[in-house]
C-alpha positions as CSV (number, residue, x, y, z in Angstrom):
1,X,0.0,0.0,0.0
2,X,2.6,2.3,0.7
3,X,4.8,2.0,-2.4
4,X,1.5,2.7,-4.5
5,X,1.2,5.9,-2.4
6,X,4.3,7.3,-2.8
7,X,4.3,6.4,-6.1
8,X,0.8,8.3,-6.8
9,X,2.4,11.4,-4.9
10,X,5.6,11.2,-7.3
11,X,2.9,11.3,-10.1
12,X,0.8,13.7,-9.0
13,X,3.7,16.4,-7.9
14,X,5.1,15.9,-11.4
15,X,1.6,17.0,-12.9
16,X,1.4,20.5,-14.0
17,X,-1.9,21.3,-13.1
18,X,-0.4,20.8,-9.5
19,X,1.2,23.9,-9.1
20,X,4.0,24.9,-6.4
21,X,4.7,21.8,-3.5
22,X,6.6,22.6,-0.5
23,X,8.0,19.2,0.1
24,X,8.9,18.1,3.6
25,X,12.2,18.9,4.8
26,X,13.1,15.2,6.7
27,X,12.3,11.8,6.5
28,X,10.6,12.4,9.4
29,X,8.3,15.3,8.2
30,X,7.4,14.9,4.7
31,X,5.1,16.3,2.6
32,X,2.8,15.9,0.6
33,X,2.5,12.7,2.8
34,X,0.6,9.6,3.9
35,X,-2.6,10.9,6.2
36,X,-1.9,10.5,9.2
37,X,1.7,10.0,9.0
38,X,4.5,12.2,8.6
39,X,6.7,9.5,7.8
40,X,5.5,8.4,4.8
41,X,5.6,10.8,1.7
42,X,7.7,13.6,0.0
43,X,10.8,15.6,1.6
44,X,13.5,17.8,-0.3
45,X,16.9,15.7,1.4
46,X,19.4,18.3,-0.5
47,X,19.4,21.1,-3.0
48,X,18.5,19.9,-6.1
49,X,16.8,16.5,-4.6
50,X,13.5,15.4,-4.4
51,X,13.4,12.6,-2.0
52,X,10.7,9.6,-1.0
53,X,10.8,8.2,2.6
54,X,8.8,5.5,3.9
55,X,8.2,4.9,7.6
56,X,11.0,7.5,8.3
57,X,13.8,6.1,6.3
58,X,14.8,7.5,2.7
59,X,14.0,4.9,0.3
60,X,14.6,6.6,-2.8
61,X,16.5,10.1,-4.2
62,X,16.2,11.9,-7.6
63,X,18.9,14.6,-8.3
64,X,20.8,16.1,-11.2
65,X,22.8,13.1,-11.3
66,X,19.7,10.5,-11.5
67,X,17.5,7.9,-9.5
68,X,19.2,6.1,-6.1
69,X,17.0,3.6,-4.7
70,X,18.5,2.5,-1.3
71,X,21.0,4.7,-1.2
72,X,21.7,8.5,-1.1
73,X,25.2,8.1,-3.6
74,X,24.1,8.7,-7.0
75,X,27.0,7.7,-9.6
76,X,24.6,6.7,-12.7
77,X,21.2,7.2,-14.3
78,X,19.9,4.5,-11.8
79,X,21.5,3.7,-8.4
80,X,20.3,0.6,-6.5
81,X,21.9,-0.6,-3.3
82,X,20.4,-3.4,-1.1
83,X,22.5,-4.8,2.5
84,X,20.0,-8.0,2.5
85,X,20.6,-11.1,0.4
86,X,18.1,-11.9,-2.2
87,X,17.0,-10.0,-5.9
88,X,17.7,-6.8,-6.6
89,X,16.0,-6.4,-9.5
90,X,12.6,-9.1,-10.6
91,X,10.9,-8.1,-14.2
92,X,7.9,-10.5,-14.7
93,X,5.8,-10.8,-17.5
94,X,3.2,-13.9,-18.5
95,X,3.4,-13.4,-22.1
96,X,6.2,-14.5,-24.4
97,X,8.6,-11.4,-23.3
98,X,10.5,-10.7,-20.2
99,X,13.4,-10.4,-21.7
100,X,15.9,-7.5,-21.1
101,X,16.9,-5.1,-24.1
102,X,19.5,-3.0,-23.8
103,X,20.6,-0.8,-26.8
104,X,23.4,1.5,-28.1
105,X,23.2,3.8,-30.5
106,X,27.0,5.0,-29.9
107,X,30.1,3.9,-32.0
108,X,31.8,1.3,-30.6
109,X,28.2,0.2,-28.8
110,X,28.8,0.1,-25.1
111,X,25.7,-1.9,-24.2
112,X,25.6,-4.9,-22.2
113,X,25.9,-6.7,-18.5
114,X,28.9,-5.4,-16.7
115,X,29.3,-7.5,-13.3
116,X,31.3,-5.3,-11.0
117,X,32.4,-7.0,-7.6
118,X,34.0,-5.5,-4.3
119,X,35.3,-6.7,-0.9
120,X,33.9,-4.3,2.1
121,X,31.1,-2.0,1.1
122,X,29.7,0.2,-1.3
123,X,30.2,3.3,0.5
124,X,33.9,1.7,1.6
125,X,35.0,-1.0,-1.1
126,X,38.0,-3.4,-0.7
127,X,40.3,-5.6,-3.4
128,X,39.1,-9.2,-4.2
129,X,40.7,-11.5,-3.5
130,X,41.8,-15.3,-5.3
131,X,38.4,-17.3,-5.8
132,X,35.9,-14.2,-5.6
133,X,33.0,-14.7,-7.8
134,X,32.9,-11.6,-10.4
135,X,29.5,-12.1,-11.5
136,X,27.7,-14.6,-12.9
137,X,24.5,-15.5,-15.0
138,X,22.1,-18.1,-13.9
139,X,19.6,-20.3,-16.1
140,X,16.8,-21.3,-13.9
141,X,13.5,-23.5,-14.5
142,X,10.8,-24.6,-12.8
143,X,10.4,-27.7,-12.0
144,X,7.1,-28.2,-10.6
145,X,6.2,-28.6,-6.8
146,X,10.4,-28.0,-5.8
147,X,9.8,-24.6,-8.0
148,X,12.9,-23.1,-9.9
149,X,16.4,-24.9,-10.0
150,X,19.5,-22.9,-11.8
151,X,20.4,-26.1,-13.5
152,X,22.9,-23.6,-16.5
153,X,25.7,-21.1,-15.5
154,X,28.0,-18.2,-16.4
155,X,30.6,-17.3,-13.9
156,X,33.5,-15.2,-13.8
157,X,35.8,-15.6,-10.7
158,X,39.4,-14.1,-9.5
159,X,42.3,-16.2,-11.0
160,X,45.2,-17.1,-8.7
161,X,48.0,-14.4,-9.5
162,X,49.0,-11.1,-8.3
163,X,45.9,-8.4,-7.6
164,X,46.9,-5.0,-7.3
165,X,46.4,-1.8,-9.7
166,X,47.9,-3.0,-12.7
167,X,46.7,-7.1,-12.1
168,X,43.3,-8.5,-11.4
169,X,43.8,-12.6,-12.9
170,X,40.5,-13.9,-14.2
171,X,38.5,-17.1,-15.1
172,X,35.4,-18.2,-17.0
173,X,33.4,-21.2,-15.9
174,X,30.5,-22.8,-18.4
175,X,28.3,-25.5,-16.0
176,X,25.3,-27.3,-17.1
177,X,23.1,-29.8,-15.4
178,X,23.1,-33.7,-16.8
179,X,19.7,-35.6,-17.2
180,X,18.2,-36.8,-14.1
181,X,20.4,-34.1,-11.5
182,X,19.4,-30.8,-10.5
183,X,23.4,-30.1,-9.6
184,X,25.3,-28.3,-12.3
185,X,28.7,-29.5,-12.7
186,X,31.2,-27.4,-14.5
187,X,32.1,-28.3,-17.9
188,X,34.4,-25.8,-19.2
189,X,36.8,-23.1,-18.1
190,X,39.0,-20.4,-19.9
191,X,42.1,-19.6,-17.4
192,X,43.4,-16.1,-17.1
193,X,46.1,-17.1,-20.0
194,X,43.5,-17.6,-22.0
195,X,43.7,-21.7,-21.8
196,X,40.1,-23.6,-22.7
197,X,39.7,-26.4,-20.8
198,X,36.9,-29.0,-21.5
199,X,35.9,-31.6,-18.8
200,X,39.1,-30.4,-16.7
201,X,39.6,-27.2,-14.5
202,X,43.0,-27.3,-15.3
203,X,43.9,-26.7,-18.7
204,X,47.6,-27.0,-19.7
205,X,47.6,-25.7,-23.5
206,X,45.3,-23.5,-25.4
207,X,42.6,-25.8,-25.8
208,X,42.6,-29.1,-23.3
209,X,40.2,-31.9,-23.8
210,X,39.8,-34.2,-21.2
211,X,37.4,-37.2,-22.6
212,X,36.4,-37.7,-26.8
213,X,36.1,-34.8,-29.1
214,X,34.8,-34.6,-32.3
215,X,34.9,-32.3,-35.2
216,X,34.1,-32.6,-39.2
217,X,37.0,-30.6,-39.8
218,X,40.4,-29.3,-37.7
219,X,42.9,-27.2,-39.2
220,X,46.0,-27.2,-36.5
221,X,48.9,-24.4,-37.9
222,X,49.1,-20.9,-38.7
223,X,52.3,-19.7,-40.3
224,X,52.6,-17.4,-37.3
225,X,52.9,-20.4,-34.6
226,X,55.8,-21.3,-32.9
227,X,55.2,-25.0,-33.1
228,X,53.8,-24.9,-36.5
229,X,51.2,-26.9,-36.7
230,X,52.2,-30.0,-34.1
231,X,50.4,-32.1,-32.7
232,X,51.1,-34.5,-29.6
233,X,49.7,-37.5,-28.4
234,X,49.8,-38.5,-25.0
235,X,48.3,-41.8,-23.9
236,X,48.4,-44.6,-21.1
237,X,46.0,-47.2,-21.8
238,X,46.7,-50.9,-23.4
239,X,43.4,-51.3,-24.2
240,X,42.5,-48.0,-26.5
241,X,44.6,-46.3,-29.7
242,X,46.7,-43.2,-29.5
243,X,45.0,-42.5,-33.0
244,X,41.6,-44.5,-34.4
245,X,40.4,-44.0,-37.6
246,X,37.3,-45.4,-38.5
247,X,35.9,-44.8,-42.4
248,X,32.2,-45.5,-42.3
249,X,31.9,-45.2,-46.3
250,X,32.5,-49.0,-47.3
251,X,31.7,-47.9,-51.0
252,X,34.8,-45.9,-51.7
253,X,37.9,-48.0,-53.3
254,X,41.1,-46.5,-51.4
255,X,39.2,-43.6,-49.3
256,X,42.1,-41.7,-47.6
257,X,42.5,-41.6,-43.5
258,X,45.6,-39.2,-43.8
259,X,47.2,-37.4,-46.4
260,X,51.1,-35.8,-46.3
261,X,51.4,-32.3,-48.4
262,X,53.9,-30.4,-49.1
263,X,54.7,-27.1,-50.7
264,X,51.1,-27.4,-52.1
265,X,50.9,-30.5,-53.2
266,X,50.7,-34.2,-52.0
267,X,53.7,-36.8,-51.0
268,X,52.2,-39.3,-49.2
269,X,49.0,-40.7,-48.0
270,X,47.5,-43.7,-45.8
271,X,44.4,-45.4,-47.7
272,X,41.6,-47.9,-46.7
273,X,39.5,-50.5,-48.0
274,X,37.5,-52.7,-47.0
275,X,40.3,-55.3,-45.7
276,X,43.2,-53.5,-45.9
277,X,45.7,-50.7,-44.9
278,X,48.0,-49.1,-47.4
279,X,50.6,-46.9,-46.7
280,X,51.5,-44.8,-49.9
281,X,54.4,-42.4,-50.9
282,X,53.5,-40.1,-54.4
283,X,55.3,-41.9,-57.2
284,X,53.0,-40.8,-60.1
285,X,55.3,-40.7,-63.4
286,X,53.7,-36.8,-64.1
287,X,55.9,-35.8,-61.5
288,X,58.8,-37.2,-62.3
289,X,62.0,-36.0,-64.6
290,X,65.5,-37.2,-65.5
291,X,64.3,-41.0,-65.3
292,X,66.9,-43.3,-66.0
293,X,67.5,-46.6,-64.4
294,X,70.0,-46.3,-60.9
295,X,73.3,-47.6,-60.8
296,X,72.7,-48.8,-57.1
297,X,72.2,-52.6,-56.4
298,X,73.6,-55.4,-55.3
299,X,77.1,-53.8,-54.4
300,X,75.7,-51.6,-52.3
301,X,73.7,-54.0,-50.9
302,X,76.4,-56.5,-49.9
303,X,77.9,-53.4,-48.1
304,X,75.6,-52.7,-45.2
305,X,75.7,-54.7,-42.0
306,X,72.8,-56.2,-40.1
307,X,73.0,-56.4,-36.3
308,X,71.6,-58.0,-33.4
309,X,70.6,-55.0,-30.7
310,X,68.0,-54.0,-28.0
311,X,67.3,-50.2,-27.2
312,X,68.5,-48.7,-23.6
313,X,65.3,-47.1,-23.2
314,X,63.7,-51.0,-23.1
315,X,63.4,-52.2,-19.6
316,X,62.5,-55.8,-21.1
317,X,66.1,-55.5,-23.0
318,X,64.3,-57.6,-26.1
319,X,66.8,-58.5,-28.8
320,X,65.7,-57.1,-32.0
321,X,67.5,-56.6,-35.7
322,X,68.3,-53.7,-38.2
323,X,70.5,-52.0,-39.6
324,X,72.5,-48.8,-37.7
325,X,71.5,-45.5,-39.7
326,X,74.8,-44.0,-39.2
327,X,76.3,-46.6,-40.8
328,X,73.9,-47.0,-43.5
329,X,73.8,-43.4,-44.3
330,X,77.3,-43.7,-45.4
331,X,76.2,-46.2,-47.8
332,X,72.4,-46.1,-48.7
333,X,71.5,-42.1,-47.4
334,X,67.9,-42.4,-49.4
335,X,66.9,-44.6,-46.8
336,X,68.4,-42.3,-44.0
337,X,67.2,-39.3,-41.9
338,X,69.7,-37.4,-39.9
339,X,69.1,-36.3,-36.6
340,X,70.3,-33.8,-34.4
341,X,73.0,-33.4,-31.5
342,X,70.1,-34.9,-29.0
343,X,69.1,-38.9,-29.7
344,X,66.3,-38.8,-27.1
345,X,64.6,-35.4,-29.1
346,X,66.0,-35.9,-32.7
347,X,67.6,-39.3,-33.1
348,X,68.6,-40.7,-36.4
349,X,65.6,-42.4,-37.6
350,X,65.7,-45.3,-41.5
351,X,62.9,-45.6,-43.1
352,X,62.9,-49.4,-43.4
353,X,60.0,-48.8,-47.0
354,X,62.8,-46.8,-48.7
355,X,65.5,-49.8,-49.4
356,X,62.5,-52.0,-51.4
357,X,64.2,-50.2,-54.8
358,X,67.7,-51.4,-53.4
359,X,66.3,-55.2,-52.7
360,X,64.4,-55.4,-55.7
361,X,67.8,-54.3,-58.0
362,X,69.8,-56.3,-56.2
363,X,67.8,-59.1,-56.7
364,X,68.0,-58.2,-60.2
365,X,71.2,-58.5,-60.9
366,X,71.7,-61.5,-58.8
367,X,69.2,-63.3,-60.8
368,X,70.7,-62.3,-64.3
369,X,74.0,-63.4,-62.8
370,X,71.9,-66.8,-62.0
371,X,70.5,-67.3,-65.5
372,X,74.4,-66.4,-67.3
373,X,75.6,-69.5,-64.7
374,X,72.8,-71.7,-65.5
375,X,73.5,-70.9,-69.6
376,X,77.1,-72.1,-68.8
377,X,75.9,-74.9,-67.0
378,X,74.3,-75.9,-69.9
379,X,77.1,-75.5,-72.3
380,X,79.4,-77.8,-70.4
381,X,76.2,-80.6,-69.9
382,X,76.9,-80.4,-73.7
């Protein structure tokens, strides 16, 4: 009842058929005012203020400045300042609205929710401190008999770091609510380096998965990157792949799980059918010059040792055999990739594929040096 007094009065003052008001000069002695009590109504608080009180405590000030509502220190348009716990601020509408607009009409637009958060008070505010909430927005809906659960979440909170005048850390937080809970659980965070985590809250890269992902499409590399396009796989489990590719199109001959380019064009791929793997390096004849026929074979071949070995990183010390690349690289360096001052970072690596053109020549000329022996075989059967 009170609150549709004062705001009649508020109305009726601003009317111009009204005419001149003296207004009351206190809280305590308004006017106009609720009859019967002095309390209730009107008062002029400052110069330049129009004040409403209600029961003998100002509720609400209009100046120059703009509207306070619960507090007497106007800083914008509309001031509103509560010590209680609870909403601030309820708009409720039964048809399809209640939404809130808020428009700009300036360049750069400057309209939007701007959470602002403070240790101590308003009239005497204090620095946050590591794990203050910022602000947040809340998803709510009603359930039925229980009423409203916030079961989706924005939240912004104070980063661990240094907070002073020229730091204030922050994080992001994303929670939703699974089927058949009313608890949100986080699900992701963006760190105050600007790290996306999904499914952890402690993301270690610029974007950290913690569970499956999926994606039609990922393009990892911008020329601009320190690590160029990378990508590292880190896994502990006997029982899963670091890397699973699974082609659901059973109609395409040779459909392509992963293809190597270089310098705009390809060099390598790894194909699937229905049965089999294949594991291909470009050797189309259109891109191919100065084709003769290679002088490497079975000298070469007779050249490079085969060992007996087992690596130091293998606890099981298993015997396996192979060739040594820095021996074969003095010998057969098609086959050979040099590494770098480090063998635990960038160790000499063979591609095992690449000495196929060195087996097949050498068995070449073996066998044409079988068929001359067997022709002079012959000749001395004679």
């Amino acid at each position: 009842m009170k609150k549709h007094f004062l705001l009649a009065v508020l109305l009726f003052v601003a009317s111009p058929a009204y005419g001149q008001v003296d207004l009351g000069t206190s809280a305590s002695s308004t006017n106009p005012q609720r009859s019967g009590d002095a309390t209730t109504g009107l008062f002029s608080s400052t110069s330049d203020a129009v004040s409403v009180s209600s029961g003998g405590t100002e509720i609400m000030r209009v100046n120059g400045t703009g509207v306070g509502i619960g507090t007497t220190n106007l800083t914008d348009l509309l001031t509103l300042y509560t010590q209680t716990d609870g909403t601030l601020i309820r708009a409720v509408t039964d048809g399809l609205g209640g939404g809130l607009d808020l428009d700009s009409y300036a360049s750069p637009g400057n309209s939007g929710y701007f959470g602002r958060c403070a240790r101590g008070t308003f009239a005497s505010p204090q620095a946050v401190q590591v794990g203050d909430r910022l602000g947040m927005l809340i998803f709510s809906g009603y359930s039925g008999t229980n009423g409203f659960y916030n079961t989706a979440a924005l939240q912004g909170f104070v980063d661990a770091g240094t907070i002073s005048n020229t730091s204030l850390p922050s994080y992001l937080t994303l929670e939703t609510t699974p089927n058949g809970q009313v608890t949100r659980y986080e699900r992701m965070r963006v760190t105050e380096n600007g790290y996306i985590g999904i499914g952890t809250t402690s993301p270690t890269t610029l974007l950290h998965v913690a569970g499956i992902a999926r994606a039609n499409q990922v393009i990892i590399g911008e020329t601009t990157d320190t690590y160029n396009g990378s990508i590292e796989i880190t896994y502990n489990d006997a029982n899963n792949y670091g890397i699973f590719f699974v082609d659901t199109n059973t109609g395409t001959p040779n459909a392509p799980a992963l293809e190597f380019e270089r310098n705009g064009g390809a060099v390598g791929s790894i194909t699937l059918t229905n049965t089999n793997t294949a594991y291909n390096t470009s050797s189309d004849r259109r891109l191919k010059e100065n084709i003769t026929d290679t002088i490497s074979g079975l000298e070469q071949l007779m050249q490079i040792s085969v060992h007996d070995f087992n690596f130091i990183s293998d606890p099981k010390k298993a015997r396996e055999q192979g060739f040594i690349a820095q021996e074969l690289y003095k010998i057969y360096p098609e086959a050979v990739t040099p590494g770098g001052d480090d063998p635990k970072k960038k160790p000499w690596g063979i591609d095992y594929g690449r000495l196929t053109p060195l087996l097949l020549k050498a068995i070449q000329e073996q066998q044409k040096e079988i068929d001359a022996l067997k022709r002079e075989l012959k000749k001395l059967e004679k």
